[in-house]
C-alpha positions as CSV (number, residue, x, y, z in Angstrom):
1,X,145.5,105.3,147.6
2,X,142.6,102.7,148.7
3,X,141.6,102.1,145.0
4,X,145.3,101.8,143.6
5,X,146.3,99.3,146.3
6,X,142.6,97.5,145.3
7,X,143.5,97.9,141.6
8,X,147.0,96.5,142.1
9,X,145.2,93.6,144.1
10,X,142.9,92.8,141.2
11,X,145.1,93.0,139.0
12,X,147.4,90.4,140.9
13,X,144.7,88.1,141.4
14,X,144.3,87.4,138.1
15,X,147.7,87.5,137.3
16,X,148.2,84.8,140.0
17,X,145.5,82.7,138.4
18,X,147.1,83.1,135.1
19,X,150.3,82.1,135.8
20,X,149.2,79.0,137.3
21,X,146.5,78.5,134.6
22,X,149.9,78.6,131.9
23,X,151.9,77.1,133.9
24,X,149.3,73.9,133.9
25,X,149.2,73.8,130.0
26,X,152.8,74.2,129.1
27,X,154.3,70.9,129.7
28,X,157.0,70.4,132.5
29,X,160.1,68.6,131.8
30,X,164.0,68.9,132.9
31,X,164.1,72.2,131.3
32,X,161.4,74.9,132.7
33,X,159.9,75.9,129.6
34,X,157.0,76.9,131.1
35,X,158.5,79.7,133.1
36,X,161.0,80.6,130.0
37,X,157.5,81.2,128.3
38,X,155.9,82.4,131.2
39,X,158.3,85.3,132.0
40,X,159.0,86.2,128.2
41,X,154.8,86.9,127.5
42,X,154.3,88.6,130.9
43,X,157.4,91.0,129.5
44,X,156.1,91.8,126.2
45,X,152.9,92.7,127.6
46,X,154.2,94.9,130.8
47,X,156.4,96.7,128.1
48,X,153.6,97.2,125.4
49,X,151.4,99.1,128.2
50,X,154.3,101.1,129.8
51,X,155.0,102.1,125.9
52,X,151.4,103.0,125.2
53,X,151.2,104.8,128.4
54,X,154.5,106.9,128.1
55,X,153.3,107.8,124.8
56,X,150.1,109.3,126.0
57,X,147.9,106.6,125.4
58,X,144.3,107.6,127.1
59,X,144.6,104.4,129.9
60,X,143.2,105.4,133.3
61,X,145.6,105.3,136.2
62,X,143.8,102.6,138.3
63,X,143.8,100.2,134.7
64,X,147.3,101.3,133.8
65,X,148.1,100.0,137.4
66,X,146.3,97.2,137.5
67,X,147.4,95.9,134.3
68,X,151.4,96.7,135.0
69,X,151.8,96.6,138.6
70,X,149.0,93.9,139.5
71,X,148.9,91.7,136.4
72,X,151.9,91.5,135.1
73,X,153.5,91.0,138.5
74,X,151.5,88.4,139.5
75,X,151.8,86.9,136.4
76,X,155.8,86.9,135.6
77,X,158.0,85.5,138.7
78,X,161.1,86.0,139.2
79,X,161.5,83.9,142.5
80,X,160.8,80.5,140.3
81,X,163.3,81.2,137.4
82,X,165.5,81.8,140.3
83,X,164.9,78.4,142.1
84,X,164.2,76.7,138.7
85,X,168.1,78.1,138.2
86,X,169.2,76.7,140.9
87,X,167.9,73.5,140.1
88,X,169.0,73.3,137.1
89,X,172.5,73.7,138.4
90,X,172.5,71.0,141.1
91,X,170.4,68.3,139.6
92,X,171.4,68.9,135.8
93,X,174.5,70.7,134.6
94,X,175.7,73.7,135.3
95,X,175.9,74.4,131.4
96,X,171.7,73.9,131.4
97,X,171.2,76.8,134.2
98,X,173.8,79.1,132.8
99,X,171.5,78.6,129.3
100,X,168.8,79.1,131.3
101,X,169.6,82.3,132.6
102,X,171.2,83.5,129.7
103,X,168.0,82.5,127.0
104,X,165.8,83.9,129.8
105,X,167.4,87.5,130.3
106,X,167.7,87.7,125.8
107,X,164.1,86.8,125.2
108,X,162.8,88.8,128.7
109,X,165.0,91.4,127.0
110,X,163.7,90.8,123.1
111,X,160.3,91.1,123.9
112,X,160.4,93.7,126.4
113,X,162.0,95.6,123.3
114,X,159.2,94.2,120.7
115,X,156.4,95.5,123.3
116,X,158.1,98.8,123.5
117,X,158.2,99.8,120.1
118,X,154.4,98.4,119.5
């Protein structure tokens, strides 16, 4: 159990430090791209390794851990396209957060999908 919860914190460092590393290069504007593209990426990866690993793929448990559980949830955040959301509604439009959310869940969705079948 020691080494999972250490793989699952490796993994979330760099996660973590990926996220903000992305977040720094995408530009920020009215509309939280950076997040849209943030969230979207960390999807399509967490789904490609799930699919690999539900199909037998020879990945250790600690890396399959690491890289789903600790990566990819340090990386994607949903507390920020939540807030970003929110945002979005009271400083914008409504009409900009309700596209948010809605572009958000199809291309989470879409690429989640993509992953998969990879």
């Amino acid at each position: 159990m020691l080494f999972n919860c250490l793989a699952v914190g490796c993994g979330g460092f760099i996660g973590s430090v990926l996220r903000y590393l992305a977040g720094s290069v995408v530009p920020h504007d009215a509309f939280p791209w950076h997040t849209l593209a943030i969230n979207v990426l960390g999807s399509f990866v967490l789904a490609l390794v799930s699919g690999l690993v539900l199909r037998g793929a020879p990945l250790d448990e600690r890396l399959s851990l690491l890289l789903r559980v600790g990566l990819c949830g340090g990386f994607t955040t949903m507390s920020t396209f939540s807030l970003e959301a929110v945002q979005l509604a009271s400083s914008t439009s409504a009409l900009a957060a309700v596209g948010y959310v809605v572009l958000t869940g199809a291309l989470c969705i879409g690429a989640s999908a993509l992953g998969y079948v990879l």
